[in-house]
C-alpha positions as CSV (number, residue, x, y, z in Angstrom):
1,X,7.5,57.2,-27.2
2,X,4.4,58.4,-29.3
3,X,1.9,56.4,-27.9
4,X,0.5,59.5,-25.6
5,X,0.5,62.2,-28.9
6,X,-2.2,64.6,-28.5
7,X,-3.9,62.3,-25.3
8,X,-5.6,64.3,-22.9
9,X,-4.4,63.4,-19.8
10,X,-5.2,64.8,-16.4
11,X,-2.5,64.1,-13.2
12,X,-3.8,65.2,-9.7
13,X,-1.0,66.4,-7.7
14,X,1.1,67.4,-10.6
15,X,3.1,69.4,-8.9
16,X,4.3,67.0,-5.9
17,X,7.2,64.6,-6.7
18,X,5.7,61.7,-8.8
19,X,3.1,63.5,-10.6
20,X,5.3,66.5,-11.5
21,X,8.3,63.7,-13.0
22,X,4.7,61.7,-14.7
23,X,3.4,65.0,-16.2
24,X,6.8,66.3,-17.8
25,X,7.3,62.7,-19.2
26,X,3.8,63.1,-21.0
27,X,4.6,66.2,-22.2
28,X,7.8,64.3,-23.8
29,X,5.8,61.8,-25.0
30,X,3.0,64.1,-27.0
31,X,0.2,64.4,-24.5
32,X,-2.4,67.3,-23.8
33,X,-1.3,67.8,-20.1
34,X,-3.7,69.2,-17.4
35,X,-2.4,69.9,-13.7
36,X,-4.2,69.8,-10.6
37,X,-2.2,71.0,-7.2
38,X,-3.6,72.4,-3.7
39,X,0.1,73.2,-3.7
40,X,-0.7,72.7,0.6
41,X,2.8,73.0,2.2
42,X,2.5,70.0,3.7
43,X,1.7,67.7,0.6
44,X,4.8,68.4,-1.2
45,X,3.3,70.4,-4.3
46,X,6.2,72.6,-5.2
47,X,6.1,75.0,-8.6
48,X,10.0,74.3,-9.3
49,X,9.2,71.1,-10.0
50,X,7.6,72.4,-13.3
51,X,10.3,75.1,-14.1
52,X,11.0,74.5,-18.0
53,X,7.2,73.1,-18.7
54,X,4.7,75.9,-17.7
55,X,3.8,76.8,-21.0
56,X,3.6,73.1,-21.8
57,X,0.5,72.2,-19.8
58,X,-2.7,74.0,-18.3
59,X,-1.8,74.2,-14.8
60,X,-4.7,74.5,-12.1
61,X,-4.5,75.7,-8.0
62,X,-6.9,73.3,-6.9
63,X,-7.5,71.6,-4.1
64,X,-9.4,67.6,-5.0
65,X,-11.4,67.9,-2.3
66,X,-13.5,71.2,-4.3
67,X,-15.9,68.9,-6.3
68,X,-17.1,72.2,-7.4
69,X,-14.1,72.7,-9.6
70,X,-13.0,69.0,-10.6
71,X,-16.5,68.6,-13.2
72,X,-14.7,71.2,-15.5
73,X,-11.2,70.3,-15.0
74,X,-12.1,66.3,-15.8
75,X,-14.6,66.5,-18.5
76,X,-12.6,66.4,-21.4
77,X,-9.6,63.8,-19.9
78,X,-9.0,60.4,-21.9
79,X,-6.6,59.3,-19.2
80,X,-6.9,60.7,-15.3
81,X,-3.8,60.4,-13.3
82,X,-5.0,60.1,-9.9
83,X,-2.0,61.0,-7.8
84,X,-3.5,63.4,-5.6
85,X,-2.9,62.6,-1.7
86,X,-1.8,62.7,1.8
87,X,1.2,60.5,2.5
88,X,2.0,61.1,6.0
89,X,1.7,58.1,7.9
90,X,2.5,59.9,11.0
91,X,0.5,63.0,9.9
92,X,-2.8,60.8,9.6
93,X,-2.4,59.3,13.2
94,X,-2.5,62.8,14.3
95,X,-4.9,64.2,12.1
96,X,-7.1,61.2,11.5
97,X,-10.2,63.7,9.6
98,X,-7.6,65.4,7.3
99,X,-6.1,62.1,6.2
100,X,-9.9,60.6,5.4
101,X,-10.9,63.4,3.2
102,X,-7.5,63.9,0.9
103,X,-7.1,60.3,0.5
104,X,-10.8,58.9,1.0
105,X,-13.8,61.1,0.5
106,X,-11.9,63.3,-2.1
107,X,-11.0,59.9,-3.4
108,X,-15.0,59.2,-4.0
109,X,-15.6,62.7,-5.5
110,X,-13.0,62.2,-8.5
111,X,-14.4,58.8,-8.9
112,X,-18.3,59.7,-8.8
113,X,-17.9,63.4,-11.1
114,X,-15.3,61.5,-13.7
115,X,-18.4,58.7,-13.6
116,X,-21.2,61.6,-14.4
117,X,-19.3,63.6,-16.6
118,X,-16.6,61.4,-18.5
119,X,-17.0,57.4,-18.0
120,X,-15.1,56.7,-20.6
121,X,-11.7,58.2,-19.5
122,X,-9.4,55.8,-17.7
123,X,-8.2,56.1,-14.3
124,X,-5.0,55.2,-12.5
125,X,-5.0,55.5,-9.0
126,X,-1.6,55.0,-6.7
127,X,-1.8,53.8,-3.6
128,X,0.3,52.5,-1.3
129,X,2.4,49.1,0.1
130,X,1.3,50.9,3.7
131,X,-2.1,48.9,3.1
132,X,-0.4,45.3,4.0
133,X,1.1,46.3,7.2
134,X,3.5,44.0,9.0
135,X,4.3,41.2,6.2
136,X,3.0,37.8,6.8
137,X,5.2,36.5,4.0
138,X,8.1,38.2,1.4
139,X,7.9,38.9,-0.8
140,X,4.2,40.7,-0.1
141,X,2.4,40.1,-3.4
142,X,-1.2,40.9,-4.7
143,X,-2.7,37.8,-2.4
144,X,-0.9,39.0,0.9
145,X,-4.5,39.8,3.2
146,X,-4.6,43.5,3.9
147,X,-3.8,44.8,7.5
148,X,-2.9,48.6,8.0
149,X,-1.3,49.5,10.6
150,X,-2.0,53.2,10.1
151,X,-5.3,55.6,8.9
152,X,-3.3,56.5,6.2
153,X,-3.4,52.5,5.1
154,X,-7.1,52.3,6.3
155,X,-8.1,55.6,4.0
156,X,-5.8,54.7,1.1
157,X,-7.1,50.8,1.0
158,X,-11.1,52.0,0.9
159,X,-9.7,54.3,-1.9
160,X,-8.6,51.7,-3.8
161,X,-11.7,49.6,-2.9
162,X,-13.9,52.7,-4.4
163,X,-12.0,52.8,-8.0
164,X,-12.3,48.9,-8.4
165,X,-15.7,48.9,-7.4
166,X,-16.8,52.0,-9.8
167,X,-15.0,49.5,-12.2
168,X,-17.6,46.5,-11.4
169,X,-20.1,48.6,-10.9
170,X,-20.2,50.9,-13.3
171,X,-17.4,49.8,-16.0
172,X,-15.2,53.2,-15.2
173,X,-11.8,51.9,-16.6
174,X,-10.0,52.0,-13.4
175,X,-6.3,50.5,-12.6
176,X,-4.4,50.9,-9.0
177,X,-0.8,50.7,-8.5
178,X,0.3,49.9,-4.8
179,X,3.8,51.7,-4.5
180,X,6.5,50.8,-2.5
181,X,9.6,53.6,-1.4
182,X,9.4,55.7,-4.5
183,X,12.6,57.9,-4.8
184,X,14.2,60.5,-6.9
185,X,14.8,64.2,-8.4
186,X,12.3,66.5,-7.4
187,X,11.3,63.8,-3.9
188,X,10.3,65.6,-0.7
189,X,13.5,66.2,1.0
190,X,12.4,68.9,3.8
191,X,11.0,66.4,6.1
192,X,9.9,62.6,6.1
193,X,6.0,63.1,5.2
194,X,7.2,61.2,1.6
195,X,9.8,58.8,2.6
196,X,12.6,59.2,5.1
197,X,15.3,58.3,1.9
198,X,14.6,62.0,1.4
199,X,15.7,63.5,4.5
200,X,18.4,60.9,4.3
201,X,19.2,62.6,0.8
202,X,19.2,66.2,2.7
203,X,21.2,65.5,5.9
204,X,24.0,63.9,3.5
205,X,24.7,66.9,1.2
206,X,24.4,69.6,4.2
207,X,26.5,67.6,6.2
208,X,24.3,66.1,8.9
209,X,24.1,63.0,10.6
210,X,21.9,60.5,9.3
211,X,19.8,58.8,11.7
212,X,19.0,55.0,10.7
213,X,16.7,53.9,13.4
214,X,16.8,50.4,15.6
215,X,19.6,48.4,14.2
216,X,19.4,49.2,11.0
217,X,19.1,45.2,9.7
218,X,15.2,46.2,8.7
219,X,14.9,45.1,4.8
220,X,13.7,47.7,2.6
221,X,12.9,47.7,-1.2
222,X,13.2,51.5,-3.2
223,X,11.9,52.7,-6.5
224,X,13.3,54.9,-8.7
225,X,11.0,57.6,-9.8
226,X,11.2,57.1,-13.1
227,X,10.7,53.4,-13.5
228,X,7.5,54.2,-11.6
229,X,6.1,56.7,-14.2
230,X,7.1,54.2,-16.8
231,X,4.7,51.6,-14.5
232,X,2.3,54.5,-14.7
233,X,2.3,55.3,-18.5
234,X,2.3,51.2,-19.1
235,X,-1.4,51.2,-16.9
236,X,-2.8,53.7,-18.8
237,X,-2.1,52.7,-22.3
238,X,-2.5,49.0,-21.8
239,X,-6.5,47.6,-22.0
240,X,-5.0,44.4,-20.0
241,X,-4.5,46.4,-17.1
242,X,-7.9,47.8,-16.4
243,X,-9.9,46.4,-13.5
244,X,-6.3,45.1,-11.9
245,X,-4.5,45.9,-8.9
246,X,-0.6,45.9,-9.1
247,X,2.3,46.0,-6.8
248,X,5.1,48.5,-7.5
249,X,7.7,47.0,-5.7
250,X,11.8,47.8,-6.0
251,X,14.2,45.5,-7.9
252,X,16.1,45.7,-5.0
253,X,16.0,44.8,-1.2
254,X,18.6,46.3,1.0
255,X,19.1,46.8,4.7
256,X,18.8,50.0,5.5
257,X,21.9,50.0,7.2
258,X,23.7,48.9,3.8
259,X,21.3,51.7,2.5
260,X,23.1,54.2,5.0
261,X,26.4,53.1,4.0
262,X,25.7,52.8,-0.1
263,X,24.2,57.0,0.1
264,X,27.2,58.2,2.6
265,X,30.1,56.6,0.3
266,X,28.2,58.4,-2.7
267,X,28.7,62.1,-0.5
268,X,31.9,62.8,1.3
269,X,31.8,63.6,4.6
270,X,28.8,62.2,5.5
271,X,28.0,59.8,8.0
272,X,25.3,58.1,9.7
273,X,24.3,57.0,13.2
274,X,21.6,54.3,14.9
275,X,19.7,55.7,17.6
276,X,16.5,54.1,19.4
277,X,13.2,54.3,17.5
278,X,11.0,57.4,18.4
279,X,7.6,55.7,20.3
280,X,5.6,57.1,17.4
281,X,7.5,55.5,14.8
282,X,8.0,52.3,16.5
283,X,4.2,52.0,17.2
284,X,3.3,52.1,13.3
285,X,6.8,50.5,11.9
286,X,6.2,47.6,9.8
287,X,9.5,45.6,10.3
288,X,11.2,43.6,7.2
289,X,9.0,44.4,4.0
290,X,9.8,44.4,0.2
291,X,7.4,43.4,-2.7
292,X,7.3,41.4,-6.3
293,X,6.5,42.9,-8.8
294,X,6.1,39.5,-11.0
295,X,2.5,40.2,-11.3
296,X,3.2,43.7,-13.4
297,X,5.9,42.6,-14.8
298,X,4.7,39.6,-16.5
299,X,1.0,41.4,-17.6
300,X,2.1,44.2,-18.8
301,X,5.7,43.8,-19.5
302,X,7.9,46.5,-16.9
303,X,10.8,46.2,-16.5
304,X,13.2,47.8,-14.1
305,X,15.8,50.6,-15.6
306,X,17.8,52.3,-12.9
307,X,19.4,50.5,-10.3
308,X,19.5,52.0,-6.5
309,X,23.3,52.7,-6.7
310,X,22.5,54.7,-10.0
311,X,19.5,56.0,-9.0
312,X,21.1,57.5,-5.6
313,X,23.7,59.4,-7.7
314,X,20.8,60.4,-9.9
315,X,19.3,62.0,-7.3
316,X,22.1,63.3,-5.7
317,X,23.3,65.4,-8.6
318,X,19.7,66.6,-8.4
319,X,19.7,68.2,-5.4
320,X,23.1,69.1,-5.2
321,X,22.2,71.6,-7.8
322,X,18.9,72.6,-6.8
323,X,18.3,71.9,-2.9
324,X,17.5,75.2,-1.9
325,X,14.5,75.0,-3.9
326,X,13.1,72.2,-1.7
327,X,14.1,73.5,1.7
């Protein structure tokens, strides 16, 4: 718990569900915190995830794309957080430009200014499971060939393909964790541009119908948020982990059916219903997928602490106390 103890640590989109959880746990932990947010509506930067921590951390309104601003604010960092990103899958079909310069050319700018100014401070980057598209195998692990089905998979692989190569290139201590379903207090819940699990977690506590698309036998693994900070935390403190790639898969796989009937026995009163897949959704769906996580696991030694029951109800209380605040 001291291993972060006056660590200057930088985490780009601090304020948004992961890096918001990642920057309070370094503050627990000892480290020098610096925030950077757009705080964009759409990108799930949201100040009340903070509440309790301002005067804890420097906190910056900036967007990653103004290389202007990112010399100053990385300059001094020992550890960069690179968290900062667009995670729409439907919002980068529809806005293809938007998606490639949050989670590609943006991408390049952190890399190149934290290689001019600071190549010595590591760099975590998360991407995304998105990048493997429709399974050719489960579970998908590190070797599974690379097929997006989306921009948003397209932008966030060649971002991932920029840290590794400033790695080989270079020697910038990079690291990339490819996330699966990440869930969780303080998640997205307004809309699905995170993960539908949070609309799920809405519709059940204001009493509406969840909608659990196809027939609802689609296998799914989730991960709570704070196993993935601890996944996080392990990157950046372990040498063994720079110049690797890692998934971030669950420690569960679950229907999302069974999914549907595990979150509405947790809130009474709600229920859910399968309905046809929207044509949008259909055309970028990627069927059965769920992860291992042997490679992380074994390297630098995670392991899984909240299961999804646990983690549900976890999440649940969350919002039941603070929903308004993310409507």
């Amino acid at each position: 718990m001291n291993d972060f103890v006056g660590t200057r640590t930088v985490v780009t989109g601090g304020m948004g569900f992961i890096g918001s959880t990642l920057a309070r746990a370094l503050c627990d932990r000892g480290a020098e915190v610096t925030i950077i947010d757009s705080l964009i509506p759409e990108y799930g930067g949201n100040p009340f995830n903070l509440v309790g921590y301002e005067s804890k951390m420097k906190i910056n309104v900036s967007d990653v794309r103004d290389k202007y601003s990112l010399e100053y604010l990385l300059r001094d960092a020992d550890i960069i957080f690179n968290l900062a990103g667009q995670t729409s899958h439907l919002d980068s079909m529809e806005q293809p430009e938007t998606d490639l310069a949050i989670n590609t050319s943006a991408q390049l700018s952190i890399l190149e200014t934290t290689r001019r100014v600071n190549p010595n401070a590591k760099v975590i980057f998360t991407s995304t499971r998105q990048i493997y598209g429709r399974p050719l195998f489960l579970p998908v692990d590190e070797t599974h060939v690379i097929r997006p089905v989306d921009i948003n998979g397209i932008n966030k692989y060649a971002a991932e393909q920029y840290h590794m190569l400033y790695h080989s290139v270079y020697g910038l201590p990079v690291s990339v964790l490819r996330l699966t379903n990440t869930y969780g207090p303080r998640m997205r819940v307004k809309d699905a541009r995170q993960t539908f699990l949070g609309v799920w977690l809405r519709n059940a506590l204001v009493g509406m119908k969840i909608n659990v698309f196809g027939d609802g036998l689609q296998l799914r693994d989730f991960n709570y948020v704070d196993d993935c900070v601890e996944a996080l935390t392990l990157a950046a403190v372990k040498d063994s982990a720079i110049g690797k790639i890692y998934n971030l898969a669950g420690s569960e796989v679950i229907s999302l059916r069974d999914l549907a009937e595990m979150l509405t026995a947790l809130v009474p009163g709600s229920s859910y219903e399968l309905v046809s897949f929207p044509e949008e959704r259909k055309a970028i769906d990627i069927g059965d997928y769920y992860g291992s996580s042997s490679l992380i696991e074994n390297e630098l030694g995670l392991e899984y602490k909240t299961n999804l029951r646990s983690g549900l109800i976890e999440s649940l209380n969350y919002f039941t106390r603070h929903l308004e605040e993310y409507l």
